[in-house]
MMTF fields as JSON, N, C-alpha, C and O atoms, coordinates in Angstrom:
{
  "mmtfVersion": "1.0.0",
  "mmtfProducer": "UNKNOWN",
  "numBonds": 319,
  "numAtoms": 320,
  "numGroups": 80,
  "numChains": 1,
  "numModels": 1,
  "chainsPerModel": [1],
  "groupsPerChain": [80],
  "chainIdList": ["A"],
  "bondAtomList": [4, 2, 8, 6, 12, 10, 16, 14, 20, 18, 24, 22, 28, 26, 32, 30, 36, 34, 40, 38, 44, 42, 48, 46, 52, 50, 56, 54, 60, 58, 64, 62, 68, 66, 72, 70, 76, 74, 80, 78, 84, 82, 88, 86, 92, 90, 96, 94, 100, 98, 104, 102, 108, 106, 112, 110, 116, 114, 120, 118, 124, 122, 128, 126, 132, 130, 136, 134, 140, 138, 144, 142, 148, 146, 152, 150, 156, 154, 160, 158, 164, 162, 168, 166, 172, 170, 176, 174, 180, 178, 184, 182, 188, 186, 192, 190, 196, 194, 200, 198, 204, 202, 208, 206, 212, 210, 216, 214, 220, 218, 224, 222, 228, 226, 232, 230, 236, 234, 240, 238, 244, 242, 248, 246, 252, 250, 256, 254, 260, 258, 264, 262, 268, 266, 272, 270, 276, 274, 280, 278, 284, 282, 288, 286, 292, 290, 296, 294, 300, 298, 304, 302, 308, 306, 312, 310, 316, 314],
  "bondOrderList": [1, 1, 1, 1, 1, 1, 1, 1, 1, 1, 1, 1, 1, 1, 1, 1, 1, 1, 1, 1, 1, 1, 1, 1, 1, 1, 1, 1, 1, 1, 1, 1, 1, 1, 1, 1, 1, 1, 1, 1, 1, 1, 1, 1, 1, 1, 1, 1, 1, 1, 1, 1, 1, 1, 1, 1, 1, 1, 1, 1, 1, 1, 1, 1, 1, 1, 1, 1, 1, 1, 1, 1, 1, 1, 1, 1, 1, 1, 1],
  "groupList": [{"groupName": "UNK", "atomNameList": ["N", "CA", "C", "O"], "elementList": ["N", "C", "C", "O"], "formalChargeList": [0, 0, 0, 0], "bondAtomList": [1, 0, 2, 1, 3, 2], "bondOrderList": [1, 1, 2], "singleLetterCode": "X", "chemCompType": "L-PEPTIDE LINKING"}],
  "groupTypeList": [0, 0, 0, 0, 0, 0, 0, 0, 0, 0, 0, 0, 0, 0, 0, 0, 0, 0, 0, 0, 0, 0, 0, 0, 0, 0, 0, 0, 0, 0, 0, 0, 0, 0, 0, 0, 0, 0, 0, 0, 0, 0, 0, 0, 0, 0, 0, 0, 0, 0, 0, 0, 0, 0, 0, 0, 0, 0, 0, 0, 0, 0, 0, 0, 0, 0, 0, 0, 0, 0, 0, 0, 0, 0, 0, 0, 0, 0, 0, 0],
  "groupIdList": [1, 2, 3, 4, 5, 6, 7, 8, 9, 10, 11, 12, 13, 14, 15, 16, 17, 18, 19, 20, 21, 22, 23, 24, 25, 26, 27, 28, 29, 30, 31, 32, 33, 34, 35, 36, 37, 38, 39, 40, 41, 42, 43, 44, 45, 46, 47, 48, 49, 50, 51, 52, 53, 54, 55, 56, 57, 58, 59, 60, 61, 62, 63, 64, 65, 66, 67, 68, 69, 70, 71, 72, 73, 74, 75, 76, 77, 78, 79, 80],
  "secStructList": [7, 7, 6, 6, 3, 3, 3, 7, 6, 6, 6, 7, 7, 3, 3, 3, 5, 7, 1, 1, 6, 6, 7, 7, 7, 5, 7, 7, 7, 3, 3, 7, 7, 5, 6, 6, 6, 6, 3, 3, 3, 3, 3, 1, 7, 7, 7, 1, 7, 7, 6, 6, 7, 7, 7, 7, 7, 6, 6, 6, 6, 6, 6, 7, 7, 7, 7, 6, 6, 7, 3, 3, 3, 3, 7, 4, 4, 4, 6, 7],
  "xCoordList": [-19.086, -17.719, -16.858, -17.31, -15.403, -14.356, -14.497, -15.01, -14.242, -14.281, -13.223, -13.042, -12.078, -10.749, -10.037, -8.862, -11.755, -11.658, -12.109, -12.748, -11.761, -12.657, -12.574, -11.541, -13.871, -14.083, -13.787, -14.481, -13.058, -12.751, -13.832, -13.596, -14.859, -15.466, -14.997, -15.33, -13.706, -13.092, -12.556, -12.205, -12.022, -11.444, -12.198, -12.149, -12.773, -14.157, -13.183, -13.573, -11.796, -11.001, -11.277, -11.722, -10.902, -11.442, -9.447, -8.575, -9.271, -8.43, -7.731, -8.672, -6.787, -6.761, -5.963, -5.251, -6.17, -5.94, -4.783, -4.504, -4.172, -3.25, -3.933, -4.936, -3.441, -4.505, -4.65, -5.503, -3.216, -2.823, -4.069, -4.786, -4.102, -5.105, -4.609, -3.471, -5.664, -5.824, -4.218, -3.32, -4.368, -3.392, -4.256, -5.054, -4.349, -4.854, -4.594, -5.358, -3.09, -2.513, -2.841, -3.638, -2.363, -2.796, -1.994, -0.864, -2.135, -1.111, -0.481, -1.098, 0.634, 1.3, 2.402, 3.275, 2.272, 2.343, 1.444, 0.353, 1.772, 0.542, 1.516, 2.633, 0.904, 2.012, 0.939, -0.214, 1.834, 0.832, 1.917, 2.817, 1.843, 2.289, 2.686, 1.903, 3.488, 3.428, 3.712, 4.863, 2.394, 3.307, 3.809, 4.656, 3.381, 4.245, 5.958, 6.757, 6.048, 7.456, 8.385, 9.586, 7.678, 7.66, 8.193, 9.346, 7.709, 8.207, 6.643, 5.447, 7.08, 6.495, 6.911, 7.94, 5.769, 6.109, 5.764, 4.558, 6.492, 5.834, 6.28, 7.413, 5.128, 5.351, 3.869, 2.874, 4.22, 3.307, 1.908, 1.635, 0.989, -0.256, -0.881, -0.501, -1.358, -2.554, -3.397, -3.743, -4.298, -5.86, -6.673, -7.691, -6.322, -7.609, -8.327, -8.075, -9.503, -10.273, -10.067, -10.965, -8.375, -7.768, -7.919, -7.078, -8.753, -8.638, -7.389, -7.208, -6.609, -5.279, -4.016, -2.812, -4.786, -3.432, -3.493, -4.652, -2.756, -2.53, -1.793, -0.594, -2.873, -2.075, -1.57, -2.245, -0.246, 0.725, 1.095, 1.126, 1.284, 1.305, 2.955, 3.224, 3.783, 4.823, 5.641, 6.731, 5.273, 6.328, 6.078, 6.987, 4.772, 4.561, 5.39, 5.843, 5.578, 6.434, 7.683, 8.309, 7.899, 9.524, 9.809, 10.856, 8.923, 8.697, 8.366, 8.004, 8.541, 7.646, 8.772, 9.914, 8.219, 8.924, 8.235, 7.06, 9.492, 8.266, 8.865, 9.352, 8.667, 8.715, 10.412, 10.972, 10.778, 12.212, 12.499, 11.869, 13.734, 13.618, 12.885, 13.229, 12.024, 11.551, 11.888, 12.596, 11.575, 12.32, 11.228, 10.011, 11.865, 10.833, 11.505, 12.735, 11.016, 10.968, 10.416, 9.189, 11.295, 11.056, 10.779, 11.578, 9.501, 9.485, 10.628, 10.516, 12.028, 12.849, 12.225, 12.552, 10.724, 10.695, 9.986, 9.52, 9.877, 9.709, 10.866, 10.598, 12.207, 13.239, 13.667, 14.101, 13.43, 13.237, 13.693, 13.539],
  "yCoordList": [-2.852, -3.345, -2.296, -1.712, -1.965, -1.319, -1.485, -2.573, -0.826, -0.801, -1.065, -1.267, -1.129, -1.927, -3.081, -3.413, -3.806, -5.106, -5.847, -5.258, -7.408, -7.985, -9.07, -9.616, -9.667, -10.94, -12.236, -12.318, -12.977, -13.975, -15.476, -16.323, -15.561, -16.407, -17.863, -18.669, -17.834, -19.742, -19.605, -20.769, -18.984, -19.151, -18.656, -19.065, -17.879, -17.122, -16.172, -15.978, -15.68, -14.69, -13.31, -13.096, -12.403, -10.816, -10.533, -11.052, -9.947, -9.292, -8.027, -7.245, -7.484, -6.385, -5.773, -6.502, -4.685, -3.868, -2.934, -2.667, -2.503, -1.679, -0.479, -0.362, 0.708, 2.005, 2.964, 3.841, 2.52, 3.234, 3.169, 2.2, 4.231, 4.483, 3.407, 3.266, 2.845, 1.521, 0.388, -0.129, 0.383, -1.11, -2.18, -2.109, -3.169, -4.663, -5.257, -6.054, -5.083, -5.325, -5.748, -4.987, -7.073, -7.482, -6.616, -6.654, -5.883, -5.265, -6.024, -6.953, -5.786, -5.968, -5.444, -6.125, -3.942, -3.034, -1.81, -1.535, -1.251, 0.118, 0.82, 0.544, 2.038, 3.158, 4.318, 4.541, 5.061, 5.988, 7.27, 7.074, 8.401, 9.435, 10.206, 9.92, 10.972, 12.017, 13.275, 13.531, 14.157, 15.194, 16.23, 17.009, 16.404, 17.15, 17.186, 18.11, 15.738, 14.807, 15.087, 15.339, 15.013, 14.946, 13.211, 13.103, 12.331, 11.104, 10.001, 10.288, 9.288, 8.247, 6.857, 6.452, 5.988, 4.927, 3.513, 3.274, 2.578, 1.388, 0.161, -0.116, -0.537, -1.754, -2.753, -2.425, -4.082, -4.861, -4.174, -3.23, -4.826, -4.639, -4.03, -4.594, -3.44, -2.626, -3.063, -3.651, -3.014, -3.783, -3.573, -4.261, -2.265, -2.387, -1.332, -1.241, -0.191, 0.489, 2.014, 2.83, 2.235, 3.292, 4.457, 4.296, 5.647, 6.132, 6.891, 7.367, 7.072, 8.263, 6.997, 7.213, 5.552, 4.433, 4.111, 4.146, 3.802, 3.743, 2.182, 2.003, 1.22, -0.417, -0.227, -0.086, -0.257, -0.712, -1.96, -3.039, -2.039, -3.959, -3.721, -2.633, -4.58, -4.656, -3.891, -4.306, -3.408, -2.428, -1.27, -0.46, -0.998, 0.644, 0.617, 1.68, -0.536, -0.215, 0.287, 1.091, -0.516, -0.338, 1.073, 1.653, 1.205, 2.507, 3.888, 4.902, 3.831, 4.638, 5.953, 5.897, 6.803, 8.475, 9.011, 8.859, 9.992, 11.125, 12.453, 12.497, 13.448, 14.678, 14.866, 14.336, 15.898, 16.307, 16.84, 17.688, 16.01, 16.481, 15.314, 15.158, 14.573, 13.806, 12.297, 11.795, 11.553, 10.284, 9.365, 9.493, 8.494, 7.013, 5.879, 5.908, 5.119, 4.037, 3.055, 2.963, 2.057, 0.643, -0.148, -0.228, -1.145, -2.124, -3.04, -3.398, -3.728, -5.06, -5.678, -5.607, -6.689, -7.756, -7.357, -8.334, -6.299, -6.135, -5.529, -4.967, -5.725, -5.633, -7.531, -7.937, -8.504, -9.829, -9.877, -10.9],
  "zCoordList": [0.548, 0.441, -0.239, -1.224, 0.315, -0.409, -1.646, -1.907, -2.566, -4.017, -4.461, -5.662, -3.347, -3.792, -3.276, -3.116, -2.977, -2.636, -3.809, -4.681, -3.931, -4.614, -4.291, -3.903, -4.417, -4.031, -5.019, -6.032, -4.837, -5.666, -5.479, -4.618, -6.329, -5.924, -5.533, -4.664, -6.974, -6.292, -5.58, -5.388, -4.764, -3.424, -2.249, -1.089, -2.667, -1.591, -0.271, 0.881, -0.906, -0.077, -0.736, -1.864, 0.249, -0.416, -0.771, -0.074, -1.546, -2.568, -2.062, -1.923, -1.764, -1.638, -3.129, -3.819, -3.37, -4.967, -4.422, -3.253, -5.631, -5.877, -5.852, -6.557, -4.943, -4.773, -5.775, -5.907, -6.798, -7.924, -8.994, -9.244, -9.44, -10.4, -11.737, -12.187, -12.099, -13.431, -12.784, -13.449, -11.876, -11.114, -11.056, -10.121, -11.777, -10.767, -10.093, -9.549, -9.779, -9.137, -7.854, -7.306, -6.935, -5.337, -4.782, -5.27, -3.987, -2.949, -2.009, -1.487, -1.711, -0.516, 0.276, 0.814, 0.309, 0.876, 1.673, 1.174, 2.603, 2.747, 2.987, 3.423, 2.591, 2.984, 3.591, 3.224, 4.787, 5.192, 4.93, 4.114, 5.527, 5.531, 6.755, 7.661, 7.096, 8.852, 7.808, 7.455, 7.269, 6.653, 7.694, 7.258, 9.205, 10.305, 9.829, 9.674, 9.698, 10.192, 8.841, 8.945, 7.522, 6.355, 6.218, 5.801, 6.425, 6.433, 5.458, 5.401, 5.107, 4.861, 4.751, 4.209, 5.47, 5.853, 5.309, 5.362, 4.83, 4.075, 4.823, 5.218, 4.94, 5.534, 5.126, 4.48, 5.805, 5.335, 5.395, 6.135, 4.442, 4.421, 6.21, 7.236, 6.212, 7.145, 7.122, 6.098, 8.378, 8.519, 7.597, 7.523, 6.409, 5.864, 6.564, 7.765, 5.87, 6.04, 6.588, 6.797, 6.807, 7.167, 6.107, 5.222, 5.882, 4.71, 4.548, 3.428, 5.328, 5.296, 4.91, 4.772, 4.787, 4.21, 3.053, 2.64, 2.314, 0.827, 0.188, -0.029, -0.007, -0.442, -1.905, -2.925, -1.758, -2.685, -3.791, -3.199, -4.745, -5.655, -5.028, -4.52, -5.092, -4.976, -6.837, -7.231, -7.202, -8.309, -7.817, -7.635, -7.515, -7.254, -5.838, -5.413, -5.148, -3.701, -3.657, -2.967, -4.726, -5.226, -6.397, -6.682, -6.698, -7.677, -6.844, -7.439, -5.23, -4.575, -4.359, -3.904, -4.719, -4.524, -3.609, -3.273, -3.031, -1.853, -2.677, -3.807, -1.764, -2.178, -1.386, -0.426, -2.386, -1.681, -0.134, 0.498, 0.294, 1.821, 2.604, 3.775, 2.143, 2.914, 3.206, 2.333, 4.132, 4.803, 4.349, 4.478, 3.838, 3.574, 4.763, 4.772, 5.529, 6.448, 5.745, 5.73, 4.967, 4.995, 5.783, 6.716, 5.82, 6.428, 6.104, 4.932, 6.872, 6.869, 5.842, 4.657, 6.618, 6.116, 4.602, 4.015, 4.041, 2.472, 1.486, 0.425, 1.994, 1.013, 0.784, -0.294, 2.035, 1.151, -0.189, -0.857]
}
């Protein structure tokens, strides 16, 4: 199992984590990258198991920087 899964026994659902280093955060964002494009992209959660995708808690989403010059693409339905 992902190591940034966890299993919640009273509910018996798997967890997804904040990718951020010491986050406990549940994610609910992923963000991937086009560094060709220089763009990065955030939108709802991803299937899961993509290693080049990155799950977000919702502060680090909103806390999210790129590098200068480059385009971030919001998912709509996560400015809600």
């Amino acid at each position: 199992m992902d190591e940034r899964l966890r299993l919640d026994a009273h509910l018996g659902v798997d967890e997804r984590l904040c990718s951020k280093v010491a986050c406990a955060r549940e994610a609910v964002a992923t963000l991937t990258f086009d560094y060709g494009d220089q763009m990065a992209a955030l939108g709802p959660l991803g299937p899961g198991g993509d290693p080049h995708a990155h799950d977000l808690c919702a502060t680090h989403s909103e806390r999210l920087s790129v590098p200068a010059g480059w385009l971030v693409i919001r998912h709509e339905a996560l400015r809600a």
